[in-house]
C-alpha positions in Angstrom: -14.8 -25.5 -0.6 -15.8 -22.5 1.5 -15.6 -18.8 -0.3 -16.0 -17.6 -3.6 -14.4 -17.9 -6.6 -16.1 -16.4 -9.6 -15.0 -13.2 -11.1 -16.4 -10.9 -8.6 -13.1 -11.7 -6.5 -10.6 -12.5 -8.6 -9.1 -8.8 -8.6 -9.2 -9.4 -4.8 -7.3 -12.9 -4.8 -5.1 -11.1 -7.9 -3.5 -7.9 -5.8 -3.3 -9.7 -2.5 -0.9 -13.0 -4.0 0.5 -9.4 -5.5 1.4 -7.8 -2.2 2.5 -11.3 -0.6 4.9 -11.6 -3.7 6.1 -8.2 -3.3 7.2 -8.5 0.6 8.7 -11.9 -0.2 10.9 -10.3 -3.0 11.3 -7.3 -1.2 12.9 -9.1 1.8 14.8 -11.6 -0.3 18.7 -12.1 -0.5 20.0 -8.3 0.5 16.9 -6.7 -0.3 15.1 -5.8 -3.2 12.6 -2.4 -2.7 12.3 -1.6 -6.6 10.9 -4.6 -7.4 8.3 -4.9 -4.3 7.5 -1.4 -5.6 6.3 -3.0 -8.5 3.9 -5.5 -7.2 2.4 -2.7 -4.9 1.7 -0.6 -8.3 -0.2 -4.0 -9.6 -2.0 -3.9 -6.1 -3.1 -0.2 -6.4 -4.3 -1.6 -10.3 -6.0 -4.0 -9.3 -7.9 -2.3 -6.3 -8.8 0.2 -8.8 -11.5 -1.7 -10.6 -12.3 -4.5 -8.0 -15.1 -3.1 -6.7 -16.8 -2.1 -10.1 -16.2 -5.5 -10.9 -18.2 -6.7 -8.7 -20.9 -4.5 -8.6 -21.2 -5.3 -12.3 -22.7 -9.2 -11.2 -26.7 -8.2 -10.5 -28.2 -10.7 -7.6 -25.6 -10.8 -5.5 -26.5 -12.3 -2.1 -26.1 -10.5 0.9 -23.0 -13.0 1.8 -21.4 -12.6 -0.8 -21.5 -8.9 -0.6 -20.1 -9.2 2.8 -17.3 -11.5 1.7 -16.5 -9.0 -1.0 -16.0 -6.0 1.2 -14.4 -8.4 4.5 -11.7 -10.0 1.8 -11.1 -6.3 0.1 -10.0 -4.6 3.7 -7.8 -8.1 4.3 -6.2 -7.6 1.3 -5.6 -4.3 1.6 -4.0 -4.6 4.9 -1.7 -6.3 3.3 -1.4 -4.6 -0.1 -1.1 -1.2 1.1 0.1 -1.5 4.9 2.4 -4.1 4.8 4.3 -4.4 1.6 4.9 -0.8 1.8 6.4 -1.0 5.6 8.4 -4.7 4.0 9.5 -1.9 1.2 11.1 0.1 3.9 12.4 -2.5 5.7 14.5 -3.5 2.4 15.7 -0.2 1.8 16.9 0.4 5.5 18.9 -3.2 4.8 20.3 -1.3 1.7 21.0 2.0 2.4 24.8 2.8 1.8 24.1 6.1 4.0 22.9 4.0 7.1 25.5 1.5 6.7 27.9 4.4 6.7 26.5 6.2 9.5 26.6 3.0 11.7 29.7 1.8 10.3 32.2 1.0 13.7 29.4 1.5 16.2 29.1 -1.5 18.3 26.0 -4.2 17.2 24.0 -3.7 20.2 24.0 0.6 20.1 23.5 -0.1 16.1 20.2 -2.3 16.9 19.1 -0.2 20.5 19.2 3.0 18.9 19.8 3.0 15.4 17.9 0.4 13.2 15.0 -0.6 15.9 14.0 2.8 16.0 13.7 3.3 11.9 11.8 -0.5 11.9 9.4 1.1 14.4 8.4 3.9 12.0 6.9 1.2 9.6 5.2 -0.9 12.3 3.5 2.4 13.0 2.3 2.9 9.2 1.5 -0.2 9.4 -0.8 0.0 12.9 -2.3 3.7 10.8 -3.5 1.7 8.1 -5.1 -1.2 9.9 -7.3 1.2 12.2 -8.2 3.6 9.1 -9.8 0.2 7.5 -11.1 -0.6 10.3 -12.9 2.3 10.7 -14.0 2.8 7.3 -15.4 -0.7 7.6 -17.5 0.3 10.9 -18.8 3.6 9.3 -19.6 2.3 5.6 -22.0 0.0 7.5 -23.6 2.3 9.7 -23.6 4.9 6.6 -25.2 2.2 4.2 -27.7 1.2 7.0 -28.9 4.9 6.8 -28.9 6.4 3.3 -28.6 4.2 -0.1 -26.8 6.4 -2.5 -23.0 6.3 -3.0 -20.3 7.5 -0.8 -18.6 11.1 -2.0 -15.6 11.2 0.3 -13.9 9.4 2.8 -12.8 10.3 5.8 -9.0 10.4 6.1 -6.4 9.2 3.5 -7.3 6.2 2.0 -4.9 3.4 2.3 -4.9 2.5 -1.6 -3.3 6.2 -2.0 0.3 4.1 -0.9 0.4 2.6 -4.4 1.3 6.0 -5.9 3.1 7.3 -2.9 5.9 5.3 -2.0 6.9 4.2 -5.9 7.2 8.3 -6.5 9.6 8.0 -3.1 11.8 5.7 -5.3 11.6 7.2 -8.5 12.4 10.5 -6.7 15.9 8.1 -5.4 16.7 7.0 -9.0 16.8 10.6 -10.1 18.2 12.4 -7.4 21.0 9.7 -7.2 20.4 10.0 -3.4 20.0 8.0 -0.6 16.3 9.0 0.7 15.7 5.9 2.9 14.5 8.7 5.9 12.8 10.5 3.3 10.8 7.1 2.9 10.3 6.6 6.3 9.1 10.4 6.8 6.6 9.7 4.3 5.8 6.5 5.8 5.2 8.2 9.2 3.0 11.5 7.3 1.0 9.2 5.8 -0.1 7.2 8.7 -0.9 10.6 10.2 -3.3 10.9 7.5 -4.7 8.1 7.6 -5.9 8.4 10.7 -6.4 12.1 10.4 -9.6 13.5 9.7 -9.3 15.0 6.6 -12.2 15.1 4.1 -11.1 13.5 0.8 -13.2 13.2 -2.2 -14.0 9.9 -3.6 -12.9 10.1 -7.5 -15.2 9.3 -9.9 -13.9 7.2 -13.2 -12.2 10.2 -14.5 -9.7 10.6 -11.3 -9.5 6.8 -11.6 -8.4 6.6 -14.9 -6.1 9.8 -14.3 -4.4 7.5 -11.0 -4.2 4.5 -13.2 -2.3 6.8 -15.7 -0.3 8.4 -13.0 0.6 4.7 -11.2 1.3 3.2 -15.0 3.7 5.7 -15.5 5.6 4.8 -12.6 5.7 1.1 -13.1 7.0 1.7 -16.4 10.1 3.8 -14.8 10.8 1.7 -12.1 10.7 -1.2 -14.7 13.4 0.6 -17.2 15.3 2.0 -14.7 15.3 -1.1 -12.7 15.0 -4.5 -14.6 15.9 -3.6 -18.2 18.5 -0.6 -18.2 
């Protein structure tokens, strides 16, 4: 088989089966946000240690380095673009203040100038993210061609910064008792902004990752009370 499959992927193969689980149960039936939410907090876990994983295997050829970091931008595409803009999508199917709103309006003023227009705020995100890894990709290779030591911050708003941004959206729902489905799509449309944006962010060492892991852990475990078990 072409590829590879020993550990130094797996986290890879592990958050992107995630993120294609996520927009399949997020889109499901009459939509189901919370719960994609949850398999883009597994994503974000998961793209936390992937690449210290693999550094941690010594030889590595220069083609499997190469399939590391092409399969880690793939997935993230995925992960953090599109499950996120699917999460959207669900919660515009479910919103009782959009139903409301477009309650009596004729279906073709409802999809001209009501729902296409929200749905275009995600494919936007979605078009931010894929040209912020993009360029990440183009510059880490000119960067590593140049100097050897490790990056110290990125330029623009990482994409992997969606796992703790959109689940806090929906927590911020479940306690407010509120219908924030434009609130989601305002973030949605800020944060693609910042992606592409160029904003100096520093890249966290373990500390800050452990602290995110915490923060995103947190989260899963409120969306999962709130959610599947109350």
């Amino acid at each position: 088989m072409i590829g590879f499959y020993d550990y130094t992927v797996i986290l890879t193969y592990f958050s992107l089966l995630s993120a294609t689980s996520g927009i399949v149960v997020a889109l499901s039936g009459g939509g189901h946000p919370y719960y994609g939410c949850l398999f883009l907090l597994f994503c974000g876990l998961c793209d936390a240690f992937d690449g210290k994983v693999a550094r941690t295997k010594k030889g590595r050829t220069k083609m499997e380095k190469d399939f590391g970091i092409q399969i880690d931008s793939l997935s993230d595409l995925v992960a953090f673009g599109v499950l996120p803009a699917c999460i959207g999508a669900a919660l515009i199917r479910v919103s009782p203040y959009l139903t409301g709103l477009m309650e009596g309006l004729p279906v073709r003023w409802e999809i001209a100038s009501g729902k296409l227009l929200l749905h275009a705020c995600l494919v936007l995100y979605v078009l931010a993210a894929m040209i912020r890894l993009a360029y990440y990709n183009v510059t880490e290779e000119e960067r590593q061609e140049k100097e050897d030591t490790a990056r110290k911050e990125y330029l623009g708003l990482p994409v992997t910064s969606a796992a703790l941004i959109f689940p806090f959206v929906l927590l911020v729902q479940y306690m407010s008792k509120t219908d924030i489905t434009l609130v989601y799509l305002l973030v949605s449309l800020i944060t693609a902004v910042l992606f592409i944006s160029p904003v100096r962010v520093p890249k966290p060492g373990m500390r800050g990752i452990l602290i995110m892991v915490g923060i995103g852990a947190v989260e899963f475990v409120l969306l999962l009370l709130r959610k599947v078990i109350l």
